[in-house]
Every structure is written in structure tokens, then in C-alpha cells.
C-alpha positions as CSV (number, residue, x, y, z in Angstrom):
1,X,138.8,57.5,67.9
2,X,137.3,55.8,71.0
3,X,133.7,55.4,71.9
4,X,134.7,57.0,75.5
5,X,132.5,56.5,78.1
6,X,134.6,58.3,80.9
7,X,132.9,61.5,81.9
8,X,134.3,64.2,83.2
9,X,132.9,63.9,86.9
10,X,134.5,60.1,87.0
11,X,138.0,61.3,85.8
12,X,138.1,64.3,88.0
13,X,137.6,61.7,91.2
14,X,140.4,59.6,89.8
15,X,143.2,62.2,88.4
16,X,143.9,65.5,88.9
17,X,145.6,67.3,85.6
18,X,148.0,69.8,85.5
19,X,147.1,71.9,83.1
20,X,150.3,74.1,82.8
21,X,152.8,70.8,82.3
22,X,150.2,68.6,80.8
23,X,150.2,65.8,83.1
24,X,147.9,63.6,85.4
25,X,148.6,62.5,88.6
26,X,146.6,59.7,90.5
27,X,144.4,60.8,93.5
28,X,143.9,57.8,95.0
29,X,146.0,54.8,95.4
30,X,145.2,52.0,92.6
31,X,147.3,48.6,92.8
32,X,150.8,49.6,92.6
33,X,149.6,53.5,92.1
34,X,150.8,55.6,95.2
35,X,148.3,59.2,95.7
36,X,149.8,61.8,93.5
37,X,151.9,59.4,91.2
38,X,152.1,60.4,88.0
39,X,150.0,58.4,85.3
40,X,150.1,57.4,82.3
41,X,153.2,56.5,80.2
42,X,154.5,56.8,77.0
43,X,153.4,54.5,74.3
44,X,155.6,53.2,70.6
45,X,154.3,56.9,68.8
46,X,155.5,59.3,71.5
47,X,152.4,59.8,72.9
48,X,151.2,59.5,77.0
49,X,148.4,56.8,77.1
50,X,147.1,56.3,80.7
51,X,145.0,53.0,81.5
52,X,141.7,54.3,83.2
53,X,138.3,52.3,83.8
54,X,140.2,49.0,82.6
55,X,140.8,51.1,79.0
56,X,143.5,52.9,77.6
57,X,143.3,56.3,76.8
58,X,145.6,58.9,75.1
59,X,146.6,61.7,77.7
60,X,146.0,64.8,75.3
61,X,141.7,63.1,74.9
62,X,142.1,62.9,78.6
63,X,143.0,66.4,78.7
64,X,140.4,68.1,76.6
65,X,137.6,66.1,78.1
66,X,138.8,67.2,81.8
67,X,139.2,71.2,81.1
68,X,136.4,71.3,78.7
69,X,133.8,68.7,79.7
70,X,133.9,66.5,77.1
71,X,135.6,64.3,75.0
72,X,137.0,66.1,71.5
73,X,134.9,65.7,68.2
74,X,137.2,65.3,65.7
75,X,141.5,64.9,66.4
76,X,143.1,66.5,69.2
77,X,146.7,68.3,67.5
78,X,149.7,69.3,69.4
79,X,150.2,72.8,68.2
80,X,154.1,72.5,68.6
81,X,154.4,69.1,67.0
82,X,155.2,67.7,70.4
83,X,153.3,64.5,71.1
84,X,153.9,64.2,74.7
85,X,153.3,67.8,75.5
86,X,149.6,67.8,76.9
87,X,149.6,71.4,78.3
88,X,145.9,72.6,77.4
89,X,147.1,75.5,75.5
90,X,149.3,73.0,73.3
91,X,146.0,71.3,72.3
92,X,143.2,71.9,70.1
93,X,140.5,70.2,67.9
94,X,141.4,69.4,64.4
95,X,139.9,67.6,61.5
96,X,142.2,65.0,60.3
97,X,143.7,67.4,56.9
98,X,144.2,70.3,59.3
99,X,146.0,67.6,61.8
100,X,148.6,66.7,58.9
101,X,148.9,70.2,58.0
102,X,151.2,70.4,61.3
103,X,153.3,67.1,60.8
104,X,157.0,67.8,60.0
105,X,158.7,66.5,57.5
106,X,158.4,62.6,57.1
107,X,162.1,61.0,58.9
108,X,163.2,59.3,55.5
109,X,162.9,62.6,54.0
110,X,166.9,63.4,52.4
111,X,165.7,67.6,52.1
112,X,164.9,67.6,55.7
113,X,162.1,70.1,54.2
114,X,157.9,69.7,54.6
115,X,157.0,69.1,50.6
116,X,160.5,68.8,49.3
117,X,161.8,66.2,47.4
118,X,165.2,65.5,45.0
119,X,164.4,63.8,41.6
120,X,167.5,61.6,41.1
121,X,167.1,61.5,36.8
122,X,166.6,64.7,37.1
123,X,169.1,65.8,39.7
124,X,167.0,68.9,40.7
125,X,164.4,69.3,43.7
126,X,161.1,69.7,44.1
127,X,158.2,70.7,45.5
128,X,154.5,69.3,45.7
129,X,151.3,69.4,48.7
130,X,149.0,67.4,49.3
131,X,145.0,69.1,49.6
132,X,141.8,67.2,50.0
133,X,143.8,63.9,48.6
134,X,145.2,65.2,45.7
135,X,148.7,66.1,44.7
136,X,149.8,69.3,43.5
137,X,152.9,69.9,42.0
138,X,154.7,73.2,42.4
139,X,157.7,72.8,40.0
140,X,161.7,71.9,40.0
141,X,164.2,73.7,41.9
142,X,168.2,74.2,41.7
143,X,168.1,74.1,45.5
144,X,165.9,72.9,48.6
145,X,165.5,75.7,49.8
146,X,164.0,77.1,46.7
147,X,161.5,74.4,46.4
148,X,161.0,74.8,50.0
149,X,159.4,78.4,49.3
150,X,157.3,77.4,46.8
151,X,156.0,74.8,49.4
152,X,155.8,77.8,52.2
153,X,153.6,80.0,49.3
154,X,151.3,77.1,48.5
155,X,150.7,75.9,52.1
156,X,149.2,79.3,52.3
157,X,146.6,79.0,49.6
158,X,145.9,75.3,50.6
159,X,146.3,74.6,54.4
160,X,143.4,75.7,56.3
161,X,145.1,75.6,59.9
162,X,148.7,75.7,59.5
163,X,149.7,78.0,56.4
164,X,153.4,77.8,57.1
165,X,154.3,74.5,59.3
166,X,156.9,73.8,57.2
């Protein structure tokens, strides 16, 4: 997290959001900036960083701190899993275990499925989640899919903001 020292007064005078789309625009012209060009552009993780007061900051902080007055407390989490998606009803405050309770499944995963796994001595699947830093496995499977219920059941016992993102 930053320490921000933007308010919202300053950004206001400076960039005017869209709250519907989720995107800034420049009010004024800065440098190369033309009046109502968009800002901001998309950094390595997929998310909109726009360079304000000589500082870069992500779009979705940006966001929060312009429609609510300040800047978030804890993580800001795209409800829909979409990073550049900064509509203000896409957003909301999240600790960071309630943040990685809405992350998909990781890309190298070969089940395609949140918590699912395939033991290769085995040759079965399974299924664990992670809560408060711990592992917890849920058992083998014959199929993905199976083991990808028992993931869905558990989620619902341990995630606190996202029972079913699986």
C-alpha cells in the first residue's frame, strides 16, 4: 500500500472519473495530455496505474478515494476478478485473506479448478484450502470435478467473503 498523500479535492481538479466504466479522464492539459484524454494505462499485472503528482497510482485506489473521500484501509478487490474494471460497484475493501478468496485458479494449474490438484503417484485428484495460512486437506477424488465440490463445500465454512469463487 502507498502512503497517499493525494486528497480527494486535488484529484477532483485534475481527473474527472467515470464511475459507470471505471475510467479517468484528464481535465486539464498536462505535457502531452490533451483535456478529456483518458489516463492512466495498463501496467505488467493487468491493472490501470495512472502517474498523478509525479507518483504512480493504481486506478481502482484512485477510484475509491474519489467517490468515497478517501483512500481505502486495507486492499481494494475486483468483485468480478477483473483487474482493469474500475467501475465503483466492481470495487470494494478487502483484507488481504478475503482478497485471495476471489483469485481464480493459479494459470499452471492442469484441473483448471480453484483448490484442485492431480497427485501423479497416486493418479487421483484432490482437493485442499488454504485459511489463516494453513492448509486443509479435503481428501482424493476419481474426478475434478468431484474434488472440486468438496473445495465449493469447504470455501463455505472457511472463506469469509467469497464462499463459492471457485
Amino acid at each position: 500500500m502507498d502512503n497517499e498523500i493525494v486528497s480527494q479535492e486535488i484529484l477532483k481538479k485534475w481527473l474527472y472519473y467515470n464511475h459507470t466504466v471505471g475510467q479517468f479522464y484528464w481535465r486539464h492539459a498536462k505535457g502531452n495530455t490533451k483535456p478529456w484524454q483518458k489516463a492512466g494505462a495498463m501496467d505488467a499485472y493487468g491493472y490501470i496505474s495512472i502517474k498523478f503528482m509525479n507518483k504512480f497510482y493504481k486506478a481502482h485506489r484512485l477510484a475509491w478515494l474519489y467517490v468515497h473521500g478517501e483512500m481505502p484501509k486495507g486492499e481494494i478487490d475486483h468483485v468480478n476478478r477483473i483487474k482493469n474494471d474500475n467501475s465503483i460497484e466492481n470495487l470494494r475493501v478487502a483484507t488481504r485473506k478475503e482478497n485471495n478468496e476471489n483469485k481464480l485458479a493459479n494459470k499452471n494449474n492442469l484441473s483448471g479448478l480453484k483448490g484442485v490438484s492431480f497427485d501423479l503417484k497416486n493418479k487421483t485428484w484432490f482437493a485442499r484450502i488454504m485459511n489463516n495460512g494453513k492448509v486443509h486437506r479435503l481428501g482424493t477424488f476419481s474426478t475434478p470435478e468431484d474434488a472440486s465440490k468438496a473445495y465449493i463445500e469447504a470455501a463455505k465454512t472457511f472463506h469469509t467473503h467469497n464462499a463459492v469463487a471457485a
